[in-house]
C-alpha positions in Angstrom: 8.4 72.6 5.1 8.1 70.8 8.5 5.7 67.9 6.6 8.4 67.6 3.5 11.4 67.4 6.0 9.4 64.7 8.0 8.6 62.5 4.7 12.1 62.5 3.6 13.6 61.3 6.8 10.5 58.7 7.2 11.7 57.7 3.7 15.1 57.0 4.2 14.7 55.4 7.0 12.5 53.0 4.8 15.0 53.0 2.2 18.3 52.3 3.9 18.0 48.6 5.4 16.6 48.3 1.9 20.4 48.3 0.4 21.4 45.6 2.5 18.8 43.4 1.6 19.0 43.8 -1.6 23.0 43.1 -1.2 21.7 40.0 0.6 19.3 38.3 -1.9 21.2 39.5 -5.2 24.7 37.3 -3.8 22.7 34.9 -2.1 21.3 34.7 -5.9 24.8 35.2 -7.2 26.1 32.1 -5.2 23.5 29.7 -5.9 24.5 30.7 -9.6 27.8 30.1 -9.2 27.6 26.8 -7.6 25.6 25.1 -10.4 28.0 26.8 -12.7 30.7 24.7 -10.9 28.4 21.5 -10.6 28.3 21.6 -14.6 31.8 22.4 -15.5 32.8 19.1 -12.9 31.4 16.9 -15.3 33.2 17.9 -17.9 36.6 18.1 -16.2 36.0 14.6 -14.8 34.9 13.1 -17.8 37.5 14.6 -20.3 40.4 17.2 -18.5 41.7 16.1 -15.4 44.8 18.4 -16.4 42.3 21.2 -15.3 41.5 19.9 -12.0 44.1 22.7 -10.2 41.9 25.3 -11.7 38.8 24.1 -11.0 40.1 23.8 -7.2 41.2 27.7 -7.5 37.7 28.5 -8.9 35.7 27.0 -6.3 37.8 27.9 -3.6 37.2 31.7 -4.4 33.6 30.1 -4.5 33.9 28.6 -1.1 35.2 31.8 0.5 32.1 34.0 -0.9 30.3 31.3 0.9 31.8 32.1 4.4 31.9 36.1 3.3 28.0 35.8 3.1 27.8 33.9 6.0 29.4 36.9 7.9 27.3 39.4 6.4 30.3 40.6 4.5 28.5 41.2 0.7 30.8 43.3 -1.1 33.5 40.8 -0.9 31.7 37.9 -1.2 30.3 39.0 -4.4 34.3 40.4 -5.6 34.8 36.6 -4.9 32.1 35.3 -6.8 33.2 37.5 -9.7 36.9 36.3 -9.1 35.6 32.8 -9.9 33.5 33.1 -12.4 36.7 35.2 -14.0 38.4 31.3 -13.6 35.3 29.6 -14.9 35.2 31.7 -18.0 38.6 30.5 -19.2 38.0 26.8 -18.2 34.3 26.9 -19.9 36.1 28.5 -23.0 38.7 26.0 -23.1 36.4 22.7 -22.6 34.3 23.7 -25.5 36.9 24.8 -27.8 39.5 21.9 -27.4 36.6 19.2 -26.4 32.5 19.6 -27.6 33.1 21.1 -30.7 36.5 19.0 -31.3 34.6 15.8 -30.4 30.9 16.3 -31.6 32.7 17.1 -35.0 34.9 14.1 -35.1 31.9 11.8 -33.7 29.6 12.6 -36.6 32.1 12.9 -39.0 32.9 9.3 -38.2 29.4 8.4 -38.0 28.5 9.7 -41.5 29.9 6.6 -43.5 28.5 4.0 -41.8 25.0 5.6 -41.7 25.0 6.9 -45.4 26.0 3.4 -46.4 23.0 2.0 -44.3 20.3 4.2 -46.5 17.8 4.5 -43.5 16.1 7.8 -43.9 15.8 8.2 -40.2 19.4 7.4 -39.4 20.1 10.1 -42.2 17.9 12.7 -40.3 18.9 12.3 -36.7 22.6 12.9 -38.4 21.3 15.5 -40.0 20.1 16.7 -36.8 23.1 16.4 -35.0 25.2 18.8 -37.6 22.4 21.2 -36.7 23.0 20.9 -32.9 26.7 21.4 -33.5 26.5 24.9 -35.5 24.4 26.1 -32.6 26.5 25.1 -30.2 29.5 26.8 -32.1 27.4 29.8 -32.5 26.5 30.3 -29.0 30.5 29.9 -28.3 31.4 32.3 -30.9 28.3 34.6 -29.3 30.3 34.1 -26.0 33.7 34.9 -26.6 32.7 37.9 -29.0 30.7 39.7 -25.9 32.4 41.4 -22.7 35.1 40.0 -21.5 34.2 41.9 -18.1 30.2 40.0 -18.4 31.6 36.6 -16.7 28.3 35.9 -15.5 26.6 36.0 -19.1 29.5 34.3 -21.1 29.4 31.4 -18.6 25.8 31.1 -19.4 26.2 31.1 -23.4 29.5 28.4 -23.1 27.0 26.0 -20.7 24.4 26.5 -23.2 26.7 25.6 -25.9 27.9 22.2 -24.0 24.0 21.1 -24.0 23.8 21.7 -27.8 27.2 19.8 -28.3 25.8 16.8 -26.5 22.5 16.7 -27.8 24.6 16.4 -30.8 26.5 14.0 -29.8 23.4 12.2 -28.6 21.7 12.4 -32.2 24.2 10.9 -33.6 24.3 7.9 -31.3 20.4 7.5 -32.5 21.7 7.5 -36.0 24.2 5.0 -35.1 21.6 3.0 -33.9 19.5 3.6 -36.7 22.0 2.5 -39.1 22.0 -1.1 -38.1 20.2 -3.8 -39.8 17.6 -5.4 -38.0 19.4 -8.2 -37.3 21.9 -6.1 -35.2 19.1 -4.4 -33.8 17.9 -7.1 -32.1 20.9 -8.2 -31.1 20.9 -4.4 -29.1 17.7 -5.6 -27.7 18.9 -9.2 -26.4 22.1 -7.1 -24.6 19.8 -4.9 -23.3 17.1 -7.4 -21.4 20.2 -9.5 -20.6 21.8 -6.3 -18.7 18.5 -5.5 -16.9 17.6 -9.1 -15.9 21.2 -8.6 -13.8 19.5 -6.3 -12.1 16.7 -8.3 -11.2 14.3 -6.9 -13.6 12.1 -9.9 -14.3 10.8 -8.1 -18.0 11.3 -10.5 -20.9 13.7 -13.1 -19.0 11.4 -16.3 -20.1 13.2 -15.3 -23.8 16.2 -14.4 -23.2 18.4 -17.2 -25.2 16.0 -18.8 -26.9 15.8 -18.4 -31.0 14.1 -20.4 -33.6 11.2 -22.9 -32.7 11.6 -22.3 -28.8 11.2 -18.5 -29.2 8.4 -19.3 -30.9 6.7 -21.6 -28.7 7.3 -19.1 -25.9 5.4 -16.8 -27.5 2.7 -18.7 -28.0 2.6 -20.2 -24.2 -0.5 -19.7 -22.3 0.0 -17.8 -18.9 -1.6 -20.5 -16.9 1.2 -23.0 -18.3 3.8 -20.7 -17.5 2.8 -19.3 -14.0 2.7 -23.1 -12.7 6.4 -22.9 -13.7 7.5 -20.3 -12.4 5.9 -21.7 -9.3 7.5 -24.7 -9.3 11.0 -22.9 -9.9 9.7 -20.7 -6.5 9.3 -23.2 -4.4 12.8 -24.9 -5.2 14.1 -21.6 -4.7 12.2 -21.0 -1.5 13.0 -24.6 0.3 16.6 -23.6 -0.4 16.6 -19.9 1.9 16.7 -20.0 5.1 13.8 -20.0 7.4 13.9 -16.4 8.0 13.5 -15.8 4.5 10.6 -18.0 3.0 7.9 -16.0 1.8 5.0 -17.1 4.1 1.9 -15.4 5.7 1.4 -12.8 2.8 -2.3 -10.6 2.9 -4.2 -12.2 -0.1 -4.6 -8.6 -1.4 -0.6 -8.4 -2.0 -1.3 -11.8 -3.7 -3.5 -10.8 -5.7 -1.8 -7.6 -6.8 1.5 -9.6 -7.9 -0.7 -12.2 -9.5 -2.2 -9.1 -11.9 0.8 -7.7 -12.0 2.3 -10.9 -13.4 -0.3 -11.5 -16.0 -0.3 -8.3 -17.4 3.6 -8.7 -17.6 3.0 -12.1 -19.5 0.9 -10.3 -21.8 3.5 -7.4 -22.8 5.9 -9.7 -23.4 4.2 -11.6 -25.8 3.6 -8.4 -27.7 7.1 -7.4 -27.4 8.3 -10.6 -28.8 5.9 -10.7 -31.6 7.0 -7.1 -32.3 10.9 -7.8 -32.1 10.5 -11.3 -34.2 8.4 -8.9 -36.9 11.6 -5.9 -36.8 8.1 -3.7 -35.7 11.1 -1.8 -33.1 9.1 1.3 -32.4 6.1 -0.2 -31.1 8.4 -2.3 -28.9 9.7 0.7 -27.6 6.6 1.8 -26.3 5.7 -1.4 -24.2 9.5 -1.8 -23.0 9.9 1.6 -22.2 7.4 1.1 -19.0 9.4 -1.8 -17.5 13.0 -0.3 -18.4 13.6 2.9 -16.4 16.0 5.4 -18.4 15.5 3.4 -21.8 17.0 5.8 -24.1 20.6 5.8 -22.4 20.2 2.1 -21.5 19.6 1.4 -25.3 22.0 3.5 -26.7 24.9 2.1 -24.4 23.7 -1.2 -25.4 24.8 -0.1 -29.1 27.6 1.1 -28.0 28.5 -2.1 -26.2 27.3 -4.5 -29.4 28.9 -2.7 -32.3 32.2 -3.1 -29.5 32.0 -6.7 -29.3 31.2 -7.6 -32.8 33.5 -9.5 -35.0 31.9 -7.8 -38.2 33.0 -4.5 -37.8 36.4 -3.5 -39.3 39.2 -2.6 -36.5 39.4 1.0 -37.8 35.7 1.3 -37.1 36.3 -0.7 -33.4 38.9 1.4 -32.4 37.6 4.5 -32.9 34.0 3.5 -31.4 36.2 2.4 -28.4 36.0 5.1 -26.4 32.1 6.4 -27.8 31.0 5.1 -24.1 32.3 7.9 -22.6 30.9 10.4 -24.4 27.4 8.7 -23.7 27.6 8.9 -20.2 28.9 12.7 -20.5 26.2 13.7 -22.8 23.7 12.3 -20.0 25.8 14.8 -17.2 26.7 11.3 -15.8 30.7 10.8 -14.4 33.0 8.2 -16.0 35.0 8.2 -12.6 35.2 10.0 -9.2 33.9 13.4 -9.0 36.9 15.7 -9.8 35.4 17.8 -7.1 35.6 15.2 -4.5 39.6 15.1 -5.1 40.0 18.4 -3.3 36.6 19.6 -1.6 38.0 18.6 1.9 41.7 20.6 0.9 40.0 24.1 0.4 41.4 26.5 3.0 39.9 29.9 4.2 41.8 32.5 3.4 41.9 35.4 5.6 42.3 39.1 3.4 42.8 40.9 7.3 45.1 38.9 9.0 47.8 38.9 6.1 47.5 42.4 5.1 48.3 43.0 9.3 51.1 41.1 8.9 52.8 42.4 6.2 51.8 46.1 7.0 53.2 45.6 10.9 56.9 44.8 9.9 57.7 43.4 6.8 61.1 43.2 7.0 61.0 41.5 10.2 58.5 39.0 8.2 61.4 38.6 5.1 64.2 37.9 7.7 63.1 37.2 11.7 66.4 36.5 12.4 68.3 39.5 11.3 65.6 41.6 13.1 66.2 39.3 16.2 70.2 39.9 16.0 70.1 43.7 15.8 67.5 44.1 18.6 69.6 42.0 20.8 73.0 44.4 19.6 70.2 47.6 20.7 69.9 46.6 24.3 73.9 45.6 24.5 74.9 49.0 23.6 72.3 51.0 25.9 73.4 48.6 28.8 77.1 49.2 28.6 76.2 53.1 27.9 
């Protein structure tokens, strides 16, 4: 009896810090959760809703006082908070999808379907078709969402944000179409915008063609390195006589010399090939080769589509004006903000709210809280009358 009495003390003394651990890690869990459901919904706000931004500062507000509950060891209401916002998040994730991804995804491919049907490219036709597919699934994950319970915040959130990622990837197909769809002509136009973009930013890939058509593309292409590297010198050394002295580019190891000089041949030699391949409409096996000097080459070619089919005279001005805008949509559909983080509007307003002090105040006299003055009046009248009795 003794022995049994002993193990079931020894085992709940095991067992009860056990409960407060566990309270620990699951809102520690909870809160990280929370937060990168916040992170994604800004996006979305800021790209498309800044009507939203009062609820989004009431959601993570609640968020930012779970924070501070956890940080005083205070788990039940930190998590009653966390819950409390995702209760916010639910509607604004319901509402995004519903008047927004599945609105615009819809409209975007349904405006993209002429142009690429009349282009008869097979692969334009399947990354359209691809991006219909993308769009039922994300309408079937929202459906999923708002059919389950209403009190399962947690796992709704988790269905809407998966049904944002299959509205973009739609979205993001049917960019591919739209590039696709264009003729090779206005494919390399795409091409021309894009290297003339990146040599901006002082990528040096492909900058010995940009501007040059005809017979002097063609003699660049078939320039020998050892021509070309003596004018490029040449072109250094007027650019170097012109810095100041600080600056010249003297006393280098002959190792770092060599490197650039390898680096600079092989360079010379893929852009040759990507030339040829461009010149020839051979686009995919361009891609390959430009796709290791061009960071991010997907987005960066797509918004370079977006940018050309903008600018072009060609294209009708129902066709302009409702492309206008398709920019973005790219930049959302990469979780990349159009303007300044919503977030940032109101992260330094968030206030702490403090459940004990108010509930002392209003518990210790609340009508002396409704009207100080009244209560001030008749305490004075009090002490009148007991000093005249």
């Amino acid at each position: 009896m003794k022995l049994a009495l002993g193990t079931f003390f020894l085992a709940l003394f095991f067992i009860s810090p056990a409960y407060s651990f566990t309270d620990q890690t699951t809102t520690e869990r909870k809160l990280e959760e929370n937060k990168s459901f916040i992170d994604f919904l800004n996006v979305c706000i800021t790209n498309f809703a800044d009507s939203k931004i009062p609820e989004l500062k009431e959601a993570y507000e609640l968020h930012f006082n779970a924070y501070i509950a956890y940080l005083q060891a205070d788990f039940r209401k930190a998590y009653k908070k966390i819950y409390s916002s995702q209760e916010k998040l639910d509607r604004l994730y319901s509402f995004m999808i519903n008047d927004y991804y599945l609105e615009d995804s819809r409209d975007i491919l349904d405006q993209l379907a002429p142009m690429v049907i009349r282009s008869k490219n097979a692969k334009a036709r399947l990354y359209l078709t691809l991006g219909y597919r993308e769009r039922t699934i994300s309408r079937n994950n929202f459906v999923s969402a708002s059919a389950s319970n209403p009190r399962l915040h947690s796992y709704r959130i988790f269905k809407y944000l998966e049904s944002v990622k299959r509205a973009r990837r739609a979205k993001r197909y049917g960019f591919l179409a739209l590039f696709e769809s264009r003729n090779n002509t206005k494919k390399r136009e795409i091409y021309e915008t894009l290297f003339t973009s990146e040599s901006k930013t002082g990528n040096p890939f492909f900058v010995r063609f940009l501007g040059k058509t005809g017979d002097a593309y063609i003699i660049e292409i078939n320039a020998e390195y050892a021509a070309n590297i003596e004018g490029e010198k040449a072109e250094d050394k007027t650019d170097e006589d012109n810095q100041p002295e600080n600056r010249k580019n003297y006393g280098l190891p002959e190792e770092y010399k060599f490197e650039k000089s390898v680096e600079k041949r092989v360079r010379f030699r893929y852009e040759k090939k990507t030339a040829e391949d461009l010149l020839f409409y051979r686009f995919e096996k361009a891609n390959d080769i430009i796709e290791k000097y061009i960071d991010d080459f997907n987005y960066k070619l797509t918004l370079s589509t977006i940018q050309v089919i903008n600018k072009n005279k060609d294209t009708s001005a129902a066709e302009s004006d409702g492309l206008g805008s398709l920019e973005v949509h790219h930049l959302d559909n990469y979780t990349r903000l159009s303007k300044d983080s919503a977030l940032e509007t109101f992260i330094d307003k968030i206030n702490v709210i403090d459940e004990d002090k108010e509930k002392t105040e209003t518990t210790e006299n609340p009508e002396q809280k409704e009207n100080p003055e009244e209560s001030g009046r008749s305490g004075n009248a009090e002490k009148e009358d007991t000093s005249q009795k």
